[in-house]
C-alpha positions in Angstrom: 241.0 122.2 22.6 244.6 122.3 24.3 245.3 119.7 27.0 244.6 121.9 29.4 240.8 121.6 28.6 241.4 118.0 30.1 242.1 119.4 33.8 239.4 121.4 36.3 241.6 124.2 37.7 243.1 127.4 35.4 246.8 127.2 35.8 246.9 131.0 35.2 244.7 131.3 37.8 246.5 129.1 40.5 249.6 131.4 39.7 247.5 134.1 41.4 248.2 131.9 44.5 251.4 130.5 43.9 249.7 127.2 43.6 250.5 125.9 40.0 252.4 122.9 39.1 253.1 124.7 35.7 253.9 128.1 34.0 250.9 129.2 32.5 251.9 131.2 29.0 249.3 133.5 26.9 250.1 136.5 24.5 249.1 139.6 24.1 247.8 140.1 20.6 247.2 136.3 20.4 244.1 136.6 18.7 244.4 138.2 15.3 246.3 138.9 12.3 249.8 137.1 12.3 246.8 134.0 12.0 245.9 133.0 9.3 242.7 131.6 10.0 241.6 135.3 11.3 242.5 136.0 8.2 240.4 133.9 6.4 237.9 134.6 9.1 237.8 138.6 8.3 238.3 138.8 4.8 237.4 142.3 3.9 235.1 142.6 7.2 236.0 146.1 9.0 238.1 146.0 12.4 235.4 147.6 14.1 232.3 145.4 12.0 234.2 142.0 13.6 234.0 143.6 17.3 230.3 144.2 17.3 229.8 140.5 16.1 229.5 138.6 18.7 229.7 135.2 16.6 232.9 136.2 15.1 234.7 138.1 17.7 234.1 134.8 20.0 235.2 132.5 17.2 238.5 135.2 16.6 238.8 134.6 20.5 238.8 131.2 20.9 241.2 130.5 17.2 244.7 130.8 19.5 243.4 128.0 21.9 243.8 125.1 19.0 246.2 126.5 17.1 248.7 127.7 19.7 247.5 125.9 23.1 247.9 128.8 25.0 246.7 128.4 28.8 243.7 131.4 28.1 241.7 133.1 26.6 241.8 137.3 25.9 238.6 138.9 24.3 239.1 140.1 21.2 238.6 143.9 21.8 240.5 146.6 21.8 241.7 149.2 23.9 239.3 152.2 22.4 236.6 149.9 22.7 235.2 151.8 25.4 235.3 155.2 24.6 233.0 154.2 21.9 230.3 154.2 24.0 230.6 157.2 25.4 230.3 159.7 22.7 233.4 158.9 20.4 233.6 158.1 16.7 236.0 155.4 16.2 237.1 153.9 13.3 239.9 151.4 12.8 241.5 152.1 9.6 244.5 148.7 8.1 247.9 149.6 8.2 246.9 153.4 10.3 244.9 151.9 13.6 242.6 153.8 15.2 241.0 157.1 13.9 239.3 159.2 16.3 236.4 161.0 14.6 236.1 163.8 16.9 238.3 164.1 19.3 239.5 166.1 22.2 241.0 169.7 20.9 240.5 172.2 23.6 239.6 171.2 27.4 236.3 173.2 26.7 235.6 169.7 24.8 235.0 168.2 27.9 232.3 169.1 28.1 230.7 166.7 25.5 232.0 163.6 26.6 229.5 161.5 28.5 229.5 158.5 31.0 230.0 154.8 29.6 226.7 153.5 28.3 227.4 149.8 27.9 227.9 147.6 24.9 225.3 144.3 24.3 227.2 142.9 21.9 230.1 143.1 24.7 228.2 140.8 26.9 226.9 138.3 23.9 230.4 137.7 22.8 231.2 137.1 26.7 228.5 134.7 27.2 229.2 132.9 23.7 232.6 132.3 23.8 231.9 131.0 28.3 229.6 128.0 26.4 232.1 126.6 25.1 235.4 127.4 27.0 236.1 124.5 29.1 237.0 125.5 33.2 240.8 125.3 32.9 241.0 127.7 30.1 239.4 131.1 31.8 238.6 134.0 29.6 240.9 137.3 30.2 238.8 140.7 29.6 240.6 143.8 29.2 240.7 147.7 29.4 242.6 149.8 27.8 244.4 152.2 31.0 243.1 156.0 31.3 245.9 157.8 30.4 246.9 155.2 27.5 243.3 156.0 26.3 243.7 159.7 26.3 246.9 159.9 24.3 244.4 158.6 21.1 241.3 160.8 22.0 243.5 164.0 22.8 246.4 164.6 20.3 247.2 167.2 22.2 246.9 165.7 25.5 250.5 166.7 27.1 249.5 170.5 26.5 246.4 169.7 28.6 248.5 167.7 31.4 250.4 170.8 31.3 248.9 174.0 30.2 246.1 173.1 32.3 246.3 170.2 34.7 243.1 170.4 36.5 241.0 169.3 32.8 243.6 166.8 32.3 242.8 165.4 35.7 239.3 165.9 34.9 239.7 163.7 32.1 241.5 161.1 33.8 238.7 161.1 36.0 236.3 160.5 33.9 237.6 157.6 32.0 239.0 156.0 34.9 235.0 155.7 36.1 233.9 154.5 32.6 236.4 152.1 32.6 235.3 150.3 36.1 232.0 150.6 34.2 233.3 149.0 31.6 234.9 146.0 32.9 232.6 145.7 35.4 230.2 144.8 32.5 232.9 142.2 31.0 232.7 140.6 34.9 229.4 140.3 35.2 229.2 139.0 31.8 231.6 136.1 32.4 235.3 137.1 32.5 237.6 135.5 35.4 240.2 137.6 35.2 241.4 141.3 33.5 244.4 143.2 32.4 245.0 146.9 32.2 246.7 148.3 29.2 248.7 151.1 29.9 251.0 151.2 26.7 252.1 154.7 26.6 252.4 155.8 30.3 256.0 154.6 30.5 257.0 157.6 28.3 256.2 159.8 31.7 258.8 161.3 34.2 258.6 159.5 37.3 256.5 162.0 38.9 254.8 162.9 36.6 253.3 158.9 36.2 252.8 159.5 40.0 250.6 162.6 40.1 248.7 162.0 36.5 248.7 158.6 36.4 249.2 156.0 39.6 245.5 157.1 41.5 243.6 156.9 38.7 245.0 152.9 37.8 244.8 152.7 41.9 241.3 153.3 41.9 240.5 150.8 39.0 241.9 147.6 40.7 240.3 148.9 43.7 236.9 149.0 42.2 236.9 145.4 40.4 237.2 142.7 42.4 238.8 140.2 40.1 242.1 139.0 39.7 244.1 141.3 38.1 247.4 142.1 35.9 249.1 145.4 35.2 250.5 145.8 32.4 253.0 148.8 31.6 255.4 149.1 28.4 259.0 151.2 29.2 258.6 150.5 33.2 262.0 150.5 34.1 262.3 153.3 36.2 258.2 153.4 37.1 258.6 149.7 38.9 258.3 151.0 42.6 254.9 152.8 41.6 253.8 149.5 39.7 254.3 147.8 43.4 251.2 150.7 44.2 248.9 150.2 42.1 246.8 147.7 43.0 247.5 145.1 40.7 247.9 141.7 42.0 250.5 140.7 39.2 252.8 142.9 37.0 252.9 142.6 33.6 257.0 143.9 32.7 258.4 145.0 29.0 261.7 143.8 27.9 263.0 147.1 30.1 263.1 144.9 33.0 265.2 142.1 34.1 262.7 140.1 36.4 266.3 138.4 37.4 266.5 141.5 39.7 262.8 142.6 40.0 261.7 142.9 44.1 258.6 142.6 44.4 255.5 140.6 46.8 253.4 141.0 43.8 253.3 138.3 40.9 255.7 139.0 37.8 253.9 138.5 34.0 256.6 138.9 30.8 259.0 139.3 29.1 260.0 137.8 26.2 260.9 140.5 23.5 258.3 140.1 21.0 260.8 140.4 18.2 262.9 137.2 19.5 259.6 135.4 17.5 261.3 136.5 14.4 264.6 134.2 15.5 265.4 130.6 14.7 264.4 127.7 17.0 267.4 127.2 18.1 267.7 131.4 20.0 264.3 131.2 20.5 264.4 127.7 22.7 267.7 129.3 24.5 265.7 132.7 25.9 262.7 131.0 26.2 264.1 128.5 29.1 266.8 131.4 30.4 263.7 133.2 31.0 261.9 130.5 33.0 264.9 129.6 34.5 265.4 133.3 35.8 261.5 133.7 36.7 261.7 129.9 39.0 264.8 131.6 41.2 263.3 135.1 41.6 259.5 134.9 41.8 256.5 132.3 43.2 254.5 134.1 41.3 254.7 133.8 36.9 252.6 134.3 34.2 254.7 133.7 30.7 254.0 136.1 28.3 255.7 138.3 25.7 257.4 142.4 26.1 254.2 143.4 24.2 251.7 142.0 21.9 252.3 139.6 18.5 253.8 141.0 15.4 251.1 140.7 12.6 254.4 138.9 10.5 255.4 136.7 12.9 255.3 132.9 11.9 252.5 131.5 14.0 254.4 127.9 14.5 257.1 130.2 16.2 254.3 131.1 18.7 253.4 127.5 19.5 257.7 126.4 19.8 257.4 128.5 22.7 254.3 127.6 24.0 255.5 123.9 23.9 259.1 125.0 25.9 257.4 127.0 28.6 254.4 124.0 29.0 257.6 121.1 29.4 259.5 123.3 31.9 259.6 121.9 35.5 258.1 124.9 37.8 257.8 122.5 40.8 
């Protein structure tokens, strides 16, 4: 394990507090393909076969804590896990992502779609990979963000939100309260903390993310009491509703500069994920301009990256900036 096994308290979650002595730094994406031991792991395993193992999603979990040293754990999932479980075929096809099987066409479709009906092998990889994580390292769980989810199970989904907004709202509705099923099932089962995943919202008008979007992520943080992180890609001009929604830190793309972010709420980012693909010498010089900028602005700080790992990204270039961000001097 990293050398944070060694210590009692999670410095991501002191951050929640403002209490760490260090900046605690995980990745999205951190467990999976740019590793080559996942690799080796999956072989020619299916996406979807490796997420209803238990034994080998928990060991994919826990394969970034050795190689990488980040600071936690993030279940390996994915964002459509949930909507399998409630009436969805989903299939995760190399090279395409996910295929939806039979998805939404018409809002008559609605119809079909049922509440969340829980996942065992959910709560068995939870309670596997808890037996062996030691207390400073805490495992993140996740959910993929309604509206994120419905741009894969509707193709058609802005024709809804506009042709006929009260079934797009009924929607909304509807996998907003499978979610809070959802991760309340990943709380119970042993997770300490949880982002939401709201990858595509940030293509919306700004009151557009306010009437379709904003009550429904409101009403998740509301309804799970555990700390929690926001996370929303192209937020540049949604920040002041990111201050409402609930979220006790904010997780920024590379759209922001957190130099001149304003906010009470704790600030998670931003690397640009394609700065991994520069030499040590760039990556180094962003990484600490970065910290340097997070220490004068916020009390507050999660590390992280603009969005998730590149599958071709050089895994040692992962743990250069793990190193930087674990020697800077917070306090």
């Amino acid at each position: 394990m990293p050398t944070a096994a060694s210590r009692e308290q999670s410095d991501i979650l002191l951050a929640f507090q403002g209490k760490n002595k260090r900046v605690p730094v995980w990745f999205m994406r951190q467990a999976g393909r740019y590793l080559p031991q996942y690799q080796s792991l999956k072989g020619n395993r299916p996406l979807a076969e490796l997420f209803r193992d238990p034994e080998a999603a928990g060991a994919i979990t826990l394969q970034p804590l050795e190689i990488i040293g980040v600071d936690a754990a993030i279940l390996f999932a994915d964002i459509l896990t949930m909507p399998s479980a409630m009436g969805f075929r989903i299939d995760f096809i190399n090279g395409k992502g996910p295929v939806i099987g039979n998805p939404i066409h018409h809002y008559r479709d609605l119809k079909n779609l049922g509440k969340y009906s829980g996942l065992d092998y959910l709560t068995r990889t939870i309670q596997l990979i808890n037996l062996v994580l030691p207390p400073a390292i805490p495992l993140i769980g996740f959910a993929g963000a309604p509206f994120t989810v419905a741009t894969y199970l509707c193709p058609r989904y802005a024709h809804m939100m506009y042709e006929n907004p009260a079934a797009f709202h009924q929607l909304m509705a509807l996998l907003t309260e499978n979610s809070i099923a959802y991760l309340k099932q990943q709380k119970e089962a042993g997770i300490k903390l949880f982002q939401l995943f709201d990858t595509w919202a940030g293509s919306l008008r700004h009151k557009d993310y306010e009437t379709f979007v904003l009550p429904y992520v409101q009403k998740i943080f509301k309804s799970v009491n555990l700390p929690s992180v926001y996370y929303l890609k192209n937020c540049a001009h949604l920040m002041d509703l990111m201050e409402k929604s609930g979220a006790e830190i904010l997780s920024v793309c590379e759209t922001v500069d957190i130099r001149k972010v304003k906010t009470k709420k704790g600030i998670q980012g931003n690397l640009l994920n394609t700065l991994l693909y520069a030499d040590d010498k760039t990556l180094i010089e962003e990484t600490r301009a970065l910290l340097k900028a997070a220490k004068a602005r916020h009390r507050k700080y999660i590390f992280n990256l603009s969005h998730g790992i590149m599958p071709d990204v050089n895994p040692m270039k992962v743990k250069l900036v793990v190193d930087e961000v674990h020697k800077f001097k917070w306090k």
